[in-house]
C-alpha positions as CSV (number, residue, x, y, z in Angstrom):
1,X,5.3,0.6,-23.8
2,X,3.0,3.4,-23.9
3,X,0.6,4.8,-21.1
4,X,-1.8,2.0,-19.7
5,X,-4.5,1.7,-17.3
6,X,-4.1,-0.8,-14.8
7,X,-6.6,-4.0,-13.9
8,X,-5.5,-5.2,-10.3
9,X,-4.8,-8.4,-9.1
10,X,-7.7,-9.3,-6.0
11,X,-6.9,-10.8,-2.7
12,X,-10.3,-12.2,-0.3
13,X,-8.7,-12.3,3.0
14,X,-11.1,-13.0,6.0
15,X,-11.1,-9.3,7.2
16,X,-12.1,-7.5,3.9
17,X,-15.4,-5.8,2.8
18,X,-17.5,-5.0,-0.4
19,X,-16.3,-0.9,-0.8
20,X,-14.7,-1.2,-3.8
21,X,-17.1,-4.1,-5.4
22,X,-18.6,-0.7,-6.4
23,X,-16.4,0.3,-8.6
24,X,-16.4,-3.3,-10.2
25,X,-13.0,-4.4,-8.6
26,X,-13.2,-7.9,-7.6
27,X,-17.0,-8.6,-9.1
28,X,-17.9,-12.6,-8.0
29,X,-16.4,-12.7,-4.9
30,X,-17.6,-12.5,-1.5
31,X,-15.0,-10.2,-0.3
32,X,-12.7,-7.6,-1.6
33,X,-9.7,-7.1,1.2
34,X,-7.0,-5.5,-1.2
35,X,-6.7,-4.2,-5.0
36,X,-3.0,-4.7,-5.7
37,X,-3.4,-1.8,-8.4
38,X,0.3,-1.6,-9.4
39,X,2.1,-5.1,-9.2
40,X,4.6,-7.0,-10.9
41,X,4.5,-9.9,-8.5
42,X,5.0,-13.1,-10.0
43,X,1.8,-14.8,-9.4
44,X,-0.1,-11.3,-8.4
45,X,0.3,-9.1,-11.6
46,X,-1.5,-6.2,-12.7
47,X,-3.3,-6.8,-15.9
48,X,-2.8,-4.3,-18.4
49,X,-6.8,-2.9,-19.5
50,X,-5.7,-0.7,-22.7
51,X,-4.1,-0.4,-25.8
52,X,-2.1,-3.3,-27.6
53,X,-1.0,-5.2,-24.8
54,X,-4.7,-5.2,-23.0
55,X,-5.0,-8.2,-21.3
56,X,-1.5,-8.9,-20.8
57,X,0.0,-9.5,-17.4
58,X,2.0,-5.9,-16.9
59,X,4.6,-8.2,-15.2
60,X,4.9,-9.6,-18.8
61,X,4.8,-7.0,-21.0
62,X,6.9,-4.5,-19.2
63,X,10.6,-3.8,-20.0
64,X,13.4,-2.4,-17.6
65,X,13.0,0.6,-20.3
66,X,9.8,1.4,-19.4
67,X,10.6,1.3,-15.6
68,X,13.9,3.8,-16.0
69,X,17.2,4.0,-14.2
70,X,16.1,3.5,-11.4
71,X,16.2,0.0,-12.2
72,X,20.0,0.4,-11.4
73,X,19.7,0.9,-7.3
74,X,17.2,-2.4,-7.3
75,X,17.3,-6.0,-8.2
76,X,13.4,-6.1,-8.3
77,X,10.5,-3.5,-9.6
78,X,10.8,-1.4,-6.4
79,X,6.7,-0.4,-6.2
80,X,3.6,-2.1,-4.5
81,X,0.5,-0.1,-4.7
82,X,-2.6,-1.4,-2.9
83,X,-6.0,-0.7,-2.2
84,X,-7.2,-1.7,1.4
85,X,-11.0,-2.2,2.6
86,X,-11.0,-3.2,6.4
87,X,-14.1,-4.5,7.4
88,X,-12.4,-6.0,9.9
89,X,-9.3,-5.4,12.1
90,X,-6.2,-6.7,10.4
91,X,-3.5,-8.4,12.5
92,X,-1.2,-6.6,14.7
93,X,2.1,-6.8,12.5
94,X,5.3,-5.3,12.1
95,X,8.0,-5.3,9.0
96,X,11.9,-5.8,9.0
97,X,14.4,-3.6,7.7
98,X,16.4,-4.3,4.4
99,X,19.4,-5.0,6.6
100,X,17.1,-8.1,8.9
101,X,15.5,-9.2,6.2
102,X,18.3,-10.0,4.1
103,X,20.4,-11.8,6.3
104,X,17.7,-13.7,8.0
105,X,15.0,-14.1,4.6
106,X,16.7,-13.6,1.6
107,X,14.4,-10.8,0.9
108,X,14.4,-6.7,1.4
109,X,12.1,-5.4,4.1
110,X,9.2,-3.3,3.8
111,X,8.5,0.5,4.4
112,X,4.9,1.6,3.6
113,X,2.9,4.6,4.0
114,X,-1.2,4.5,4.1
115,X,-3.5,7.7,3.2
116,X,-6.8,7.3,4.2
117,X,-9.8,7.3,1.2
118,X,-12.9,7.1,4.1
119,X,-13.1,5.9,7.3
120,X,-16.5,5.0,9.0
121,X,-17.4,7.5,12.4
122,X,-14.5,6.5,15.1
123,X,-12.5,4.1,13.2
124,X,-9.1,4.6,12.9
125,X,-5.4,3.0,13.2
126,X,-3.0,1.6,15.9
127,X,0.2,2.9,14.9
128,X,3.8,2.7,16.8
129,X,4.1,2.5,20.8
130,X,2.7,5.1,22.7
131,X,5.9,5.2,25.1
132,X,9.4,3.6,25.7
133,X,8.9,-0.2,26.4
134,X,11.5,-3.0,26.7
135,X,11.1,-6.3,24.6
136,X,10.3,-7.9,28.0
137,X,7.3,-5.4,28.2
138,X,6.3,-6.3,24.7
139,X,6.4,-10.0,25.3
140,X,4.9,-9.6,28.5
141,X,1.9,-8.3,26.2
142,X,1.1,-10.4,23.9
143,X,1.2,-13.3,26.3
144,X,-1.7,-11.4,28.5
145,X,-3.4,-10.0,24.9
146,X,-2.6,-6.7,26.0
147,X,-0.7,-5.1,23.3
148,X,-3.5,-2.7,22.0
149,X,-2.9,-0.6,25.3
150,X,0.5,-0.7,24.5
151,X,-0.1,1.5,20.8
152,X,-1.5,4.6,19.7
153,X,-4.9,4.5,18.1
154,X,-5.3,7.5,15.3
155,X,-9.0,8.2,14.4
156,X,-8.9,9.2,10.8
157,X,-10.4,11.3,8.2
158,X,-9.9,11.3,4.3
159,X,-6.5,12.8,3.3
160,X,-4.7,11.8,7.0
161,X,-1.4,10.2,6.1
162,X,1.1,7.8,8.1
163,X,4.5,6.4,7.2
164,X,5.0,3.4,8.8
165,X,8.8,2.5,8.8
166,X,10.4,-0.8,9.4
167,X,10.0,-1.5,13.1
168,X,6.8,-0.1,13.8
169,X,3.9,-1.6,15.4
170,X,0.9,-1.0,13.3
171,X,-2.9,-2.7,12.4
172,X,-5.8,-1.2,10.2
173,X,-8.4,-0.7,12.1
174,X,-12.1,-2.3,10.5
175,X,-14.1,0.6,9.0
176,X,-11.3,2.1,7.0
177,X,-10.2,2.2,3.5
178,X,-6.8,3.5,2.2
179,X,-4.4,3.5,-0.3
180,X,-1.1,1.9,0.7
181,X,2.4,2.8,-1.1
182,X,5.2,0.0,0.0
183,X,8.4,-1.2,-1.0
184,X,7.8,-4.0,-3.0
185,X,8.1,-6.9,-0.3
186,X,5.3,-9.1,1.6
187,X,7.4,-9.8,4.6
188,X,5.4,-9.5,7.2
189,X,5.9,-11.0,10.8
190,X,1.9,-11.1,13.3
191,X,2.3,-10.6,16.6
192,X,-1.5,-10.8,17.3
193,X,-4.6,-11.6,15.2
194,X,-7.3,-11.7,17.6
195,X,-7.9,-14.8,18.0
196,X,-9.3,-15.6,14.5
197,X,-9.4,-18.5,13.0
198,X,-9.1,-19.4,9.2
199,X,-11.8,-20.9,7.2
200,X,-10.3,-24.4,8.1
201,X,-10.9,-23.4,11.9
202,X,-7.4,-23.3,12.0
203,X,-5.8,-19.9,13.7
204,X,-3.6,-18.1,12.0
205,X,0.0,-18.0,11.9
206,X,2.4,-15.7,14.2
207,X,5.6,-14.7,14.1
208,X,6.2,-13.6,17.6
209,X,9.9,-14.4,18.1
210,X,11.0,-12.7,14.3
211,X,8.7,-9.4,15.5
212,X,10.2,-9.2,19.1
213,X,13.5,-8.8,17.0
214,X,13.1,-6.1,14.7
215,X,10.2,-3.7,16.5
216,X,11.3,-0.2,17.3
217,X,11.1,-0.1,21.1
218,X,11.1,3.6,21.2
219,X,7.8,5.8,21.3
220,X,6.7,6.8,18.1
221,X,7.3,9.9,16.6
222,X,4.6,10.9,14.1
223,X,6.3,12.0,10.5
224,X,4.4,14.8,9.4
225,X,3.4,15.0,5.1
226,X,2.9,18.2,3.5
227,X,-0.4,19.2,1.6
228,X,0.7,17.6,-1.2
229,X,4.0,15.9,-0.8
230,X,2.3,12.9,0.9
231,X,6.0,10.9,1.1
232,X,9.6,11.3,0.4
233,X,12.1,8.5,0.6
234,X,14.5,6.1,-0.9
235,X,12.1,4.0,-1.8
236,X,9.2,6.3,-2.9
237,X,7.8,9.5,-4.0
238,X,4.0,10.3,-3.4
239,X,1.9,14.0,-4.4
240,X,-2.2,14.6,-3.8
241,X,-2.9,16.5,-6.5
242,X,-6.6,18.2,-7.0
243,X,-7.0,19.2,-10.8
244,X,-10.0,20.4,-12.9
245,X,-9.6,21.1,-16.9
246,X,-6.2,19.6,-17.8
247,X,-3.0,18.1,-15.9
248,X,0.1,17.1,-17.3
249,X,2.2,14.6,-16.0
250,X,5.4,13.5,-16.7
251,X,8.0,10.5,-15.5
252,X,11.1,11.7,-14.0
253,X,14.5,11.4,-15.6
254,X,14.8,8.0,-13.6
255,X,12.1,6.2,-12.8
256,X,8.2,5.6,-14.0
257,X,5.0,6.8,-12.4
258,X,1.8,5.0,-11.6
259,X,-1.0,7.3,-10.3
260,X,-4.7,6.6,-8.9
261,X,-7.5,8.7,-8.7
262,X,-9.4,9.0,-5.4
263,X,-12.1,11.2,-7.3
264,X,-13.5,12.1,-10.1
265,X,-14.1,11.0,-13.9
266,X,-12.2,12.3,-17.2
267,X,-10.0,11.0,-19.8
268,X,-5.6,10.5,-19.9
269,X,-4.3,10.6,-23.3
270,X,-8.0,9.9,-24.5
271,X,-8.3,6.4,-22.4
272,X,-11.3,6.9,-19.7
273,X,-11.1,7.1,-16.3
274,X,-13.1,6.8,-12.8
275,X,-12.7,6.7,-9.1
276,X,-9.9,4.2,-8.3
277,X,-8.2,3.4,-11.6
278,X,-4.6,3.4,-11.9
279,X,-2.4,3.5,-14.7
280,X,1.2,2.9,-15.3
281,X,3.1,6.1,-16.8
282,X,6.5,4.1,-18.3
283,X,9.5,6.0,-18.0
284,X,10.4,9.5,-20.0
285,X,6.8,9.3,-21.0
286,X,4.3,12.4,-21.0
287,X,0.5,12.2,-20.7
288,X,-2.4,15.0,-20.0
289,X,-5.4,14.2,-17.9
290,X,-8.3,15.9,-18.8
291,X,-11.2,16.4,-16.2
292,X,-11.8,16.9,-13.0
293,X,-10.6,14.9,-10.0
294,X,-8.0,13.9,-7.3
295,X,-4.8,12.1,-8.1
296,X,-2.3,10.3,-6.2
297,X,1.0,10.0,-8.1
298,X,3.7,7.7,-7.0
299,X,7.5,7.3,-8.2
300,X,10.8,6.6,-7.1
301,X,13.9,8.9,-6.9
């Protein structure tokens, strides 16, 4: 496989807005909640938009080759990549570790970091406990539908950055839009939703008792990013990088890339670009953007 640019798969859900309608992502439907820009999911592929294979479901079309050796350290592609419009809070959630989750899913957890595109005046995120609690406290909360007071609310600008490890608290707060890098996993247990209801009338499902098991009790402790090394772990790598003229890029002696502009307009290896594509680098492959523009680029070690 060669270089491709990336069509995402769509997802409507009931707290979503129109943002990225605008750049004709999810054009027909009422709502555009998240642009899974990079996915090999089974039923929630990418869709390849260039070159031979355009059309194709990436999940299809892709090789272990064109991922790399990182392949090796994971029984599954290891990346989800995900643009989020909150028009509306989203639940109150929290992820399980690897360990949890496989003995109690028979699935890997989920570790995610979020770096914020826009953000209307005063919206921002709850992320983590803003002291020491006990389960009891926590329990105590979400029977009373008092758990907000319980977390730290961030207002945000473009460019802020939060990891949000297994164990942590967290909810997008409505009036933001981000890009979210995750371990490839949609476990996901709600501990509150506001008291919405489906479009049945039906409210949607918790997962209290799972949550109160794997949340991090402990205040959280803010993990700072650099200016352009957004993230750094097992699971993923993640730069900002502002270019005018030309940028080369090149995969890593293990693993792919996948990158998504935040701004500007231009050309990679002669196949156009605009704000928000994302294309698929495959492994020991080379390319050379040509424009002006901010990139995201995201790998794994």
């Amino acid at each position: 496989m060669e270089l491709v640019k990336l069509k995402p798969a769509v997802k409507d859900y009931i707290w979503g807005g129109n943002y990225f309608q605008k750049f004709n992502k999810g054009l027909g439907l009422a709502r555009v909640s998240e642009c899974w820009e990079l996915s090999l999911r089974d039923n929630d592929s990418s869709i390849i938009a260039s070159g031979k294979d355009e059309g194709k479901l990436l999940n299809q079309a892709i090789t272990n080759k064109d991922i790399g050796p990182v392949m090796e350290r994971f029984p599954y592609f290891p990346l989800l990549i995900k643009l989020i419009d909150a028009k509306e809070n989203l639940s109150v959630q929290v992820h399980p570790s690897d360990e949890y989750a496989l003995k109690y899913e028979n699935s890997f957890g989920k570790s995610e970091m979020w770096h914020i595109i826009s953000a209307d005046e005063g919206s921002g995120l709850y992320v983590g406990l803003n002291k020491d609690y006990q389960k009891q406290d926590i329990e105590k909360a979400l029977k009373e539908g008092t758990i907000l007071d319980c977390l730290n609310f961030f207002k945000v600008k473009p460019g802020d950055t939060f990891i949000i490890n297994p164990g942590t608290i967290h909810a997008i707060g409505k009036g933001v839009r981000l890009i979210e890098i995750q371990q490839n996993s949609n476990l996901t247990y709600r501990l509150y939703d506001y008291n919405r209801v489906d479009q049945y009338g039906h409210p949607r499902e918790l997962h209290i008792k799972k949550a109160l098991e794997v949340i991090n009790y402990h205040r959280y402790q803010m993990v700072k990013s650099g200016s352009s090394l957004l993230a750094d772990n097992q699971y993923f790598t993640v730069k900002e990088i502002s270019f005018e003229n030309e940028l080369e890029i090149s995969a890593n002696e293990k693993s792919f890339i996948s990158f998504t502009f935040l701004e500007g307009d231009g050309t990679v290896n002669d196949i156009s670009f605009t704000q928000y594509d994302t294309f698929f680098l495959p492994y020991q492959k080379k390319c050379v953007i040509k424009g002006k523009g901010k990139v995201v680029i995201s790998s794994v070690r």
